[in-house]
C-alpha positions as semicolon CSV with decimal commas, in nm:
position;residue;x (nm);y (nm);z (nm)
1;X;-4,539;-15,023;-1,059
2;X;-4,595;-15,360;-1,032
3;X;-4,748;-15,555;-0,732
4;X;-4,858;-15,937;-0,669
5;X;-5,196;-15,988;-0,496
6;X;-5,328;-16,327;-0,428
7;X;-5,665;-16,294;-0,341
8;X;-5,895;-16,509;-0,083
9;X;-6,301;-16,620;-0,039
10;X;-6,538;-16,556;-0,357
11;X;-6,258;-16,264;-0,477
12;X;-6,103;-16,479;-0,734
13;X;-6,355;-16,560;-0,918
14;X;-6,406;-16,235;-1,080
15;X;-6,090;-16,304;-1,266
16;X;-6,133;-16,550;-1,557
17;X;-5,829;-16,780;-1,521
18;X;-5,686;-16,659;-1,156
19;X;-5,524;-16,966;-1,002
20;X;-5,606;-16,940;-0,568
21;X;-5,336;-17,165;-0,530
22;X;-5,070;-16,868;-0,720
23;X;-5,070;-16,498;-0,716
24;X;-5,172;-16,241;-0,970
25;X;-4,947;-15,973;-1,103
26;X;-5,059;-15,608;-1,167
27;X;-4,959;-15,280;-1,257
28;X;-5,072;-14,986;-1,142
29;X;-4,927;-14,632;-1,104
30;X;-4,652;-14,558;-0,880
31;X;-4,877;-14,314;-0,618
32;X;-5,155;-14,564;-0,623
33;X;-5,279;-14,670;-0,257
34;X;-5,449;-14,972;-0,125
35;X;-5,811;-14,823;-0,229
36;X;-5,668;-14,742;-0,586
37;X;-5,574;-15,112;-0,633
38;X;-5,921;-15,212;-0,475
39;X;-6,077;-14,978;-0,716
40;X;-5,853;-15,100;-1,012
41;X;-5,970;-15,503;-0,925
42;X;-6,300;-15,393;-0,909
43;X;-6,361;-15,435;-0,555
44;X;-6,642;-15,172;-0,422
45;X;-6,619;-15,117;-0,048
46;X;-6,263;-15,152;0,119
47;X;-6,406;-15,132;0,471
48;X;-6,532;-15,525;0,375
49;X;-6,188;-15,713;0,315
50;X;-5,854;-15,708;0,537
51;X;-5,525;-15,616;0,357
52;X;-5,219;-15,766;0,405
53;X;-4,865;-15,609;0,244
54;X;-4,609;-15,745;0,337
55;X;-4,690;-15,962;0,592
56;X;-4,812;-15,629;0,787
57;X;-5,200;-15,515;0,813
58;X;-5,270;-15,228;0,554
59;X;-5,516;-14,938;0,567
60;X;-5,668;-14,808;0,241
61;X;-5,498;-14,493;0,253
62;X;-5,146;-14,682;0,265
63;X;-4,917;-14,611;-0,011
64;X;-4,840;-14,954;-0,228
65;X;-4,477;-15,044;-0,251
66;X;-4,338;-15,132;-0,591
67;X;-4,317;-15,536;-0,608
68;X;-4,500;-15,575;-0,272
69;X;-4,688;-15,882;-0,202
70;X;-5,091;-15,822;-0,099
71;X;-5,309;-16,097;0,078
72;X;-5,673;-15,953;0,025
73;X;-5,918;-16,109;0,230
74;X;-6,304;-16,128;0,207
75;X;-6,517;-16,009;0,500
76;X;-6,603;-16,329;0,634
77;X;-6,974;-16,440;0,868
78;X;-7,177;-16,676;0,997
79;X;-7,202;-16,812;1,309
């Protein structure tokens, strides 16, 4: 299936050419969840970054719907 992510913080930068001010299309297999696609981008601990599909918070064990649209955001500190 294929999903848009458009991802926030330092994420981008692990894609050569990602544009922060577009999304990024990927495919992915139609069962995949939110920790597949995590897994898939290369991202290594879901419990660090806030999922958004759909304008609705995800959890990682939510199923991804085909042509959603996910905001991924980085854990974010300081103080």
């Amino acid at each position: 299936m294929k999903i848009r992510i458009k991802l926030f913080g330092t994420l981008g930068q692990n894609f050569p050419g990602y544009d922060s001010l577009k999304s990024m299309d990927v495919n992915i297999p139609d069962d995949a969840r939110v920790n597949d696609l995590l897994a898939h981008l290369g991202i290594p601990d879901t419990s660090n970054y806030l999922v958004i599909m759909n304008k609705t918070i995800a959890k990682s064990t939510d199923r991804l719907i085909h042509g959603a649209t996910l905001h991924i955001f980085q854990a974010m500190a300081g103080g």
